[in-house]
N, C-alpha and C positions, 0 to 999 in steps of 0.2 A: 610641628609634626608634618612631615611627608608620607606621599605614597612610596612601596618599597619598591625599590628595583625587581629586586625577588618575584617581587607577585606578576609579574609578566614571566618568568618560567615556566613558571608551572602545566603543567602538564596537562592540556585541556577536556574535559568530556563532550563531547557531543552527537545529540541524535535529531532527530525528525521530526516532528508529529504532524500530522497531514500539512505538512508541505514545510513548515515554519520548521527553522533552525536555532538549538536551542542548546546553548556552552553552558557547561557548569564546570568550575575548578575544583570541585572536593565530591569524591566519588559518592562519599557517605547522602551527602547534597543532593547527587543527584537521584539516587535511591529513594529518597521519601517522598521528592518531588514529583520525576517521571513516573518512576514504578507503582508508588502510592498514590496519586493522585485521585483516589478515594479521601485521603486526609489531609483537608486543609494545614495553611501554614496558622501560627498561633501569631498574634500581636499585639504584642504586648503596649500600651499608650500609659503615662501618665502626665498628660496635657491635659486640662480640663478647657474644654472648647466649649463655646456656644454649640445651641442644641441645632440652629440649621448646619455648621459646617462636622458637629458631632456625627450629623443621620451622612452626611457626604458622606466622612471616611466611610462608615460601617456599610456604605453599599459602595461607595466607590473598591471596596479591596477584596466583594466576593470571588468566590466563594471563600476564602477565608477570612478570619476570627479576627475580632478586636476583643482584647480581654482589656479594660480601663480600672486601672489602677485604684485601690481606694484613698492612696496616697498624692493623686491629683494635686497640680498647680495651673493654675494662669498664666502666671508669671514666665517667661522661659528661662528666665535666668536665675531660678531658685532652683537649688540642686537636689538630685531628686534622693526619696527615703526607702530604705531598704522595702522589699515588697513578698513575700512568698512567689505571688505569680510570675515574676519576673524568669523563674527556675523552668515554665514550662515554655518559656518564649521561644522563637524562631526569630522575629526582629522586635525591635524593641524601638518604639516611636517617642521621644520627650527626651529629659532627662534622668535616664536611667542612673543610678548609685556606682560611682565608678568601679569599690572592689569587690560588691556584687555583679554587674557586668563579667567581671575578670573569671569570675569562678563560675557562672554559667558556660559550661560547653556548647550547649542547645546552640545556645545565639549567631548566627549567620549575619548579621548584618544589624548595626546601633545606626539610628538616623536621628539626629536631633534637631530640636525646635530651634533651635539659636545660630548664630553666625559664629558665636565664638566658642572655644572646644578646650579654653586654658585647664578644666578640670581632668580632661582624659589627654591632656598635651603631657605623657608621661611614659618612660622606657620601659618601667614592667608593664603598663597597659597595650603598649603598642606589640612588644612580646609576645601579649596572650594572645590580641586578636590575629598577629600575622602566622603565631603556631595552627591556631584553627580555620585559618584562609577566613575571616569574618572582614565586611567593608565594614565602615566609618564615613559616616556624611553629615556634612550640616545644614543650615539652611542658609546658606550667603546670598541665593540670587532672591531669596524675598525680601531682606533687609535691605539689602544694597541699595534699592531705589528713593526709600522715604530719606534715608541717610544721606544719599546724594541728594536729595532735595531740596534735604535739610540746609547743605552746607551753602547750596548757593542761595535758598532765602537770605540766609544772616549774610552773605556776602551782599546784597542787594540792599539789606536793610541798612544792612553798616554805611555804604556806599551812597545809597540814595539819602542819609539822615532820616528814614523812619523812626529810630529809635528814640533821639534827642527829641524829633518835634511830637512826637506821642508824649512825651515826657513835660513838654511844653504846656501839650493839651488839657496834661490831668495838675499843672500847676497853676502861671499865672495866667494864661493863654498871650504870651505875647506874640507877637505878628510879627517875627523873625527873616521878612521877604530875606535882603542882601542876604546877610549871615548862613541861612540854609543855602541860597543857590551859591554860596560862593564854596560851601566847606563840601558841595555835591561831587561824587568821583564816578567816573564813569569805568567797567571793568576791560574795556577793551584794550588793549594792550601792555596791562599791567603783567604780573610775575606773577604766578604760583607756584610753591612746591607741598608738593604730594610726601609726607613720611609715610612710607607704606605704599604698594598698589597691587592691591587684592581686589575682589570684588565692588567696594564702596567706590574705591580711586577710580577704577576704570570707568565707574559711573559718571562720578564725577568730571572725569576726564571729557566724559561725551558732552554734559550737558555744557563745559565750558566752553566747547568746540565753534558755537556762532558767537563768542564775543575775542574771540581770535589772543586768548590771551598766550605770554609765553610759558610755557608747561612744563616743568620737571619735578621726577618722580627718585627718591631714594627706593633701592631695594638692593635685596641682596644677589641676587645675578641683573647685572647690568645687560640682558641684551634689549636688541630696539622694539620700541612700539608704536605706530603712528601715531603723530601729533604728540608726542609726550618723549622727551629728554631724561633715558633712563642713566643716574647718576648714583656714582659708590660711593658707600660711608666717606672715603678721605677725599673725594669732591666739599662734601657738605657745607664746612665751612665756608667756601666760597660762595656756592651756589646761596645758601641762605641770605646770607648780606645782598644780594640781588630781590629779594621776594618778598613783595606787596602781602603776599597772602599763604602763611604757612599752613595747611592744613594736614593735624593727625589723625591718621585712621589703623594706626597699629596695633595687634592685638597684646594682650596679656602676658609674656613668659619672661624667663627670668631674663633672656637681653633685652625687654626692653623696659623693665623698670625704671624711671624716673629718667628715661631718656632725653626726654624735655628735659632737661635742667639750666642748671646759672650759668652753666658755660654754654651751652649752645644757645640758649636767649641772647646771652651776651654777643653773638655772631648774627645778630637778627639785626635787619635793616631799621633804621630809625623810623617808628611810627608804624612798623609792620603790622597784621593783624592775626591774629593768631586762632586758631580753630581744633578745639577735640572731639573726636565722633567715634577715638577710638576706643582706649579704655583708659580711665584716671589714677591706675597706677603708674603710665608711662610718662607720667608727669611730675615734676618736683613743686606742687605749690607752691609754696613758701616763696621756692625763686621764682615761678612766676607772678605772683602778688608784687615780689619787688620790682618786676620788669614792669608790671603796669605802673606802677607809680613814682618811677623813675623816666616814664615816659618812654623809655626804649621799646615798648608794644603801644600802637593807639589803641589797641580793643583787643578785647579775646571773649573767643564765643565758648562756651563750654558746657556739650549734652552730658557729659560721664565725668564722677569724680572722686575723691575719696576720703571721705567713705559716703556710701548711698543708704538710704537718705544722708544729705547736706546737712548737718545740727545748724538752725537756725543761727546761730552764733557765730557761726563759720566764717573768716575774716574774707574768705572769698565773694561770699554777697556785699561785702560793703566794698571791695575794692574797686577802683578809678574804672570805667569804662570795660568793666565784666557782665557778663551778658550771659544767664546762665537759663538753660532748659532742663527737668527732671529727667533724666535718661530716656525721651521721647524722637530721638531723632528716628528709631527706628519706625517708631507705631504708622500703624494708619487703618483705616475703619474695617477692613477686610484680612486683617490677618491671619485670625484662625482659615478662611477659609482657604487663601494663600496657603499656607502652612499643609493644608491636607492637599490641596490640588499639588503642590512640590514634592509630598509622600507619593501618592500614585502615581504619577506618571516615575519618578525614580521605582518604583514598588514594579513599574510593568519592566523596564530596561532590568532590574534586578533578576525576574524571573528569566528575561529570555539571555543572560547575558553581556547584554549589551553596558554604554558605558553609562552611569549615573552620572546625573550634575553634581556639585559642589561635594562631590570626595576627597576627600580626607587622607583613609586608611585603602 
């Protein structure tokens, strides 16, 4: 889903108020805003946040309303359940019920907890919101950091043999001197390629930027980005067979289902390593199982999969040099308050106009 071309048309409102300049797109908008400004906006939340970054929101967004959902999740990525309140909202902070969304007029602007948006990634959803001028936002730029974190830990772990001699440790304790410093890689001038480069890639991109490694990125408009080799789907197979380190960060929609699969592993540089952080539909298990065990992958790390929870049984914990994390590449100690701090300050650029981060619609 993109932003529309359209919505830069539109035909702007704008007035004053002591001194500050203040664009609204939809006249109806700007009437309950400027003119009423007796009547808070409504906002509607069903995130259930810890109670210090809960008391943030509800002062950080006066004078207006947090109305909290009795329908509350933790989770971001549990989708959300229809709600009554939802009918009286202005914006609507979590994850809101996509075809109630749709049928709320009220709503101005959907702002979600999540990086990923595969639920409202839909033609009649995008319809309704661009007929009533409403944004769409996610939360990319709070994710993107643990994610990129993430990716270069296991790249270090893999590299430096943490994992094997942890493995050592909790078995016979043998004293492996040669063997680990010989099998040790250093990431400085190896290959990466990036499938995808959204928010997580670019991260990643940065933090690979002192180990000078060489960089390319699929995506679907090839132009340039510093430090980073942006390359089109029919490069791929080339480029792939060059790179140390595949790393996915793609999201959910129907192209790229099981994009990983037997043929593109099959293009993958012998003993390559392999990395998902994006989502474990865009993966074909099965062929990657067989890749590891035909040795064509030395490793593959994998935070996301499917289905989540993993059934203990799942031939992917037993496979050769699979290295797996419960969908945690994102977390980290301060999220909810992250997540509220990335609503206001969007919550103030929304009021006056201006542009919000990680939009969407």
């Amino acid at each position: 889903m993109r932003a529309s071309p359209g919505a830069a048309r539109l035909r702007p409102y704008v007035c004053l108020i002591k001194g500050t300049r203040i664009l609204f797109l939809d006249p109806e908008f700007f009437l309950r805003i400027v003119v009423g400004m007796a009547s808070p906006l409504n906002i509607w939340c069903n995130a259930k946040f810890a109670e210090p970054a809960e008391r943030l929101l509800v002062e950080g967004v006066q004078p207006h309303r947090v109305v909290f959902s009795a329908q509350a999740s933790a989770s971001v990525l549990t989708p959300g359940q229809i709600d009554p309140a939802l009918a009286q909202a202005d914006i609507a902070f979590g994850q809101p019920p996509v075809e109630q969304a749709m049928a709320c007029d009220r709503l101005r602007w959907i702002t979600l907890t999540s990086a990923g948006f595969t639920n409202y990634d839909r033609e009649d959803f995008r319809e309704a919101m661009l007929r009533r001028r409403a944004a769409l936002t996610n939360a990319s730029s709070v994710f993107a950091e643990p994610c990129a974190q993430h990716v270069l830990a296991m790249m270090l772990a893999l590299g430096r043999q943490l994992l094997p001699s942890h493995q050592t440790q909790l078995t016979d304790r043998a004293w492996l001197f040669s063997e680990r410093r010989a099998q040790s890689r250093l990431l400085n001038g190896q290959t990466v390629l990036l499938l995808g480069f959204g928010a997580i890639g670019r991260r990643v991109a940065e933090l690979l930027a002192p180990f000078h490694v060489k960089l390319y990125a699929v995506r679907r408009k090839a132009y340039s980005e510093p430090g980073v080799h942006i390359i089109s789907e029919e490069r791929l197979s080339s480029v792939i067979a060059e790179a140390d380190h595949v790393v996915n960060v793609l999201p959910d929609n129907p192209t790229t289902r099981n994009y990983v699969n037997a043929r593109r592993l099959s293009w993958c540089k012998p003993g390559a390593h392999f990395y998902n952080v994006g989502r474990g539909t865009t993966v074909d298990q099965h062929a990657l199982i067989e890749a590891l065990a035909s040795g064509r992958l030395g490793a593959a790390y994998l935070d996301v999969m499917m289905p989540e929870p993993l059934p203990p049984s799942d031939r992917l914990w037993y496979a050769p040099n699979c290295f797996i994390t419960p969908h945690s590449a994102g977390g980290r100690h301060d999220q909810d308050e992250a997540l509220v701090r990335h609503f206001t300050k969007n919550l103030a650029a929304f009021l006056s106009g201006e542009a919000m981060a990680d939009r969407v619609l």
